[in-house]
C-alpha positions as CSV (number, residue, x, y, z in Angstrom):
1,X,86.6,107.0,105.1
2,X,82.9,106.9,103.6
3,X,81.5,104.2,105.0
4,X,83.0,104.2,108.6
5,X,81.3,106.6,110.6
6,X,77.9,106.0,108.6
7,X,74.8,105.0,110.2
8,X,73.4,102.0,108.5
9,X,69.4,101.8,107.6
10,X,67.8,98.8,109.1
11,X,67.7,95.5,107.0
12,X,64.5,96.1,106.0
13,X,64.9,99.1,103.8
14,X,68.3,97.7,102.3
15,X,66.6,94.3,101.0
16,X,66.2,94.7,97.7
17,X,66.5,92.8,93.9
18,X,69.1,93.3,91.5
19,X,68.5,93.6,87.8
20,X,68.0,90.1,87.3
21,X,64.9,89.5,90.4
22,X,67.7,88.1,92.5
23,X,67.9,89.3,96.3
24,X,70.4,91.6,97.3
25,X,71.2,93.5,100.8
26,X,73.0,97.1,99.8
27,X,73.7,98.6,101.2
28,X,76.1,96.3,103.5
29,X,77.1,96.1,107.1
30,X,80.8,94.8,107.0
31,X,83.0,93.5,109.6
32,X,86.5,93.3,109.2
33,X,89.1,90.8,111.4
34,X,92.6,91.2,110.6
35,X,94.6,88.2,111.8
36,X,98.4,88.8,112.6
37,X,100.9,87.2,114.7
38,X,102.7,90.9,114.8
39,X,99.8,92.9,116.1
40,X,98.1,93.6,119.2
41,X,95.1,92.0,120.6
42,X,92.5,94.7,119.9
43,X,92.3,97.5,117.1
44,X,94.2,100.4,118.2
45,X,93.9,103.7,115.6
46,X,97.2,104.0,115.1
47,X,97.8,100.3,114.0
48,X,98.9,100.0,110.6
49,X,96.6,97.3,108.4
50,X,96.9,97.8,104.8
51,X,95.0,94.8,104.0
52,X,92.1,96.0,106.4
53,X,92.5,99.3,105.4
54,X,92.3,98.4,101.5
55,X,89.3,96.3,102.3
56,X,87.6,99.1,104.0
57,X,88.4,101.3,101.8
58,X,87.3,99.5,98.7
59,X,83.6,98.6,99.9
60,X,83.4,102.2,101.7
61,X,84.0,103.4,98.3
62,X,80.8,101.1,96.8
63,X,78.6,102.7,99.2
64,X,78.5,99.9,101.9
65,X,79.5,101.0,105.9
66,X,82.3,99.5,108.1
67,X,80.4,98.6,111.2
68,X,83.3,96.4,113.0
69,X,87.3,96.3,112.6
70,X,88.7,94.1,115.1
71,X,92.8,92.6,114.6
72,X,93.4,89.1,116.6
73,X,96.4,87.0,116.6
74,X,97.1,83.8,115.0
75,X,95.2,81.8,117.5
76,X,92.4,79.5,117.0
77,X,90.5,80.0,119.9
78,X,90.6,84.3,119.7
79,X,90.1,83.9,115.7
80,X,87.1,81.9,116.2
81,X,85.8,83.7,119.4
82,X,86.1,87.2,117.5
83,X,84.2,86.1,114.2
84,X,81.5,84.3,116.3
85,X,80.7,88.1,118.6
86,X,80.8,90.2,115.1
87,X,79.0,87.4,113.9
88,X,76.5,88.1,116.6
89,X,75.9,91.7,115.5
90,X,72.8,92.7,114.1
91,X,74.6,95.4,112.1
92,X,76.9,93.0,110.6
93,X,76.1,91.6,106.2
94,X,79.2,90.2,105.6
95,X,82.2,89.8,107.2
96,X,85.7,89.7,105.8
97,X,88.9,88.2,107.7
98,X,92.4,89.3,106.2
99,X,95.8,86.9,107.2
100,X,96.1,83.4,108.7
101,X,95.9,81.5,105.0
102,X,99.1,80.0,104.5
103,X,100.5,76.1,104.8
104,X,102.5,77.5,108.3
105,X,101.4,76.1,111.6
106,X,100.1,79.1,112.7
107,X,98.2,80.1,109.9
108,X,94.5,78.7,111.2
109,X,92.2,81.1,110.1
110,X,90.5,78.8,107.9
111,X,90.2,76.5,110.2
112,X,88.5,78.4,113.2
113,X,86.4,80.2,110.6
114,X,85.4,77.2,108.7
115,X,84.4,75.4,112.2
116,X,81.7,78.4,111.8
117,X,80.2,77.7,108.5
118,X,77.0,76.4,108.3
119,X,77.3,75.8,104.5
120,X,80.3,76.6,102.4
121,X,80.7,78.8,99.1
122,X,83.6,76.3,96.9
123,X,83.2,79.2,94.2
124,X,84.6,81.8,95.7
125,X,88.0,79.9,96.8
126,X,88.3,78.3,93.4
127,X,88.0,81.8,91.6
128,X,89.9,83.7,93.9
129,X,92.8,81.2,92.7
130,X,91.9,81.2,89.4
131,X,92.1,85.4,89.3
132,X,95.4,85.1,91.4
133,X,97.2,83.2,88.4
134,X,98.6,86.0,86.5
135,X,100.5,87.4,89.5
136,X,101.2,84.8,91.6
137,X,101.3,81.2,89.5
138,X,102.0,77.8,91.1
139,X,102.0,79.4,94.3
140,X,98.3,79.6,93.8
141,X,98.4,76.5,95.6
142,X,99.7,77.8,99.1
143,X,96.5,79.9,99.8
144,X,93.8,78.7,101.8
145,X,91.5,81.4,101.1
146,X,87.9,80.0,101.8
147,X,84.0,81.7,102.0
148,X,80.9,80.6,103.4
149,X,77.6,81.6,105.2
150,X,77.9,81.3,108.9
151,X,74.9,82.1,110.7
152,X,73.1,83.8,107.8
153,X,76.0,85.6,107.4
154,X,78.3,85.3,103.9
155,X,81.9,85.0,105.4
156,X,85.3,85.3,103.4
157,X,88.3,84.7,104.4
158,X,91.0,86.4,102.8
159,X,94.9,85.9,102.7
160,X,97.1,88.9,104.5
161,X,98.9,90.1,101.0
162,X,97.4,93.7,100.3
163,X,97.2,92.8,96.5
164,X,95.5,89.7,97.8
165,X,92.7,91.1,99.4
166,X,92.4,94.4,96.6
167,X,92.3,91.7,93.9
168,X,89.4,89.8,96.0
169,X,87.2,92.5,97.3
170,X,87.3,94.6,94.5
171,X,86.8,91.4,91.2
172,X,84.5,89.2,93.7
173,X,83.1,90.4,97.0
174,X,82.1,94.2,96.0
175,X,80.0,92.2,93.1
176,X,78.7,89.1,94.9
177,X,78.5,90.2,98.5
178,X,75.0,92.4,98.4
179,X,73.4,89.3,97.1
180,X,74.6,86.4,98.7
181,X,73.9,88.4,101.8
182,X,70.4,88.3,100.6
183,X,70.0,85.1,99.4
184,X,71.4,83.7,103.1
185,X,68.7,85.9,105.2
186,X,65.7,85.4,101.9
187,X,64.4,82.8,104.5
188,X,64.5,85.4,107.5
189,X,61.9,87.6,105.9
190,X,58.0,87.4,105.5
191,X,57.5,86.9,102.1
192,X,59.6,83.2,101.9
């Protein structure tokens, strides 16, 4: 894969602007939890995640490097604990969580994660719905699927469905990641 066994510049020759002036990081350090209640505890190679794999692939293919893949079960305390250390990495722009979405009593990811935010991003929730219409319809309404920054950090957390997360990283986060990441570290740097 591209972007897996790159080694990524440091922060301060990625910041740049876009087209527009805006801030942008690119390119980006990604971190990728995959939640599942049918998985082991910690990434293994030979696990299969089609979800983690697509969004790997996808963003490896815009030119940004995989820097952490880590798979947790469906509990609240490991979810939360495992975003927090990636969270914690200086090599980590984003990070992207895959499964844990749904209306079932074990699906918390939104809730451990969220518990993280420091400010959430509405937009990217309501969109990712809005885009999800034509395949899915009413049942639209049974995803939980949620961003925000956490710790400078834009976070998104994505439902486990393969089309799901292809249909998210590719229409939203590949095109809004690199600059929210730099417009939630513009106040890190010397010239704010």
């Amino acid at each position: 894969m591209n972007g897996a066994n790159r080694e990524l510049p440091p922060i301060e020759s990625r910041r740049t602007t876009d087209a527009d002036g805006h801030d942008c990081i690119d390119p980006l350090g990604v971190a990728i939890v995959t939640v599942s209640s049918s998985r082991g505890t910690d990434v293994e190679k030979d696990l299969s995640d089609p979800s983690g794999d697509a969004i790997a692939s996808i963003l490896a293919e815009a030119g940004h490097v995989i820097t952490a893949r880590r798979t947790v079960p469906d509990d609240y305390i490991r979810i939360k604990t495992t975003v927090s250390e990636c969270l914690e990495r200086s090599d980590v722009d984003i990070l992207i969580t895959t499964g844990g979405t749904g209306v079932t009593v074990d699906d918390v990811t939104p809730d451990a994660v969220g518990d993280l935010f420091d400010r959430e991003l509405p937009g990217f929730g309501e969109a990712f719905r809005w885009l999800s219409w034509g395949e899915v319809r009413t049942r639209i309404v049974s995803t939980r699927a949620t961003a925000g920054i956490a710790r400078n950090v834009p976070v998104f957390v994505l439902p486990g469905s393969e089309n799901a997360v292809r249909l998210a990283t590719t229409e939203i986060i590949s095109t809004e990641a690199p600059h929210l990441a730099g417009l939630a570290t513009r106040h890190t740097t010397d010239e704010s």
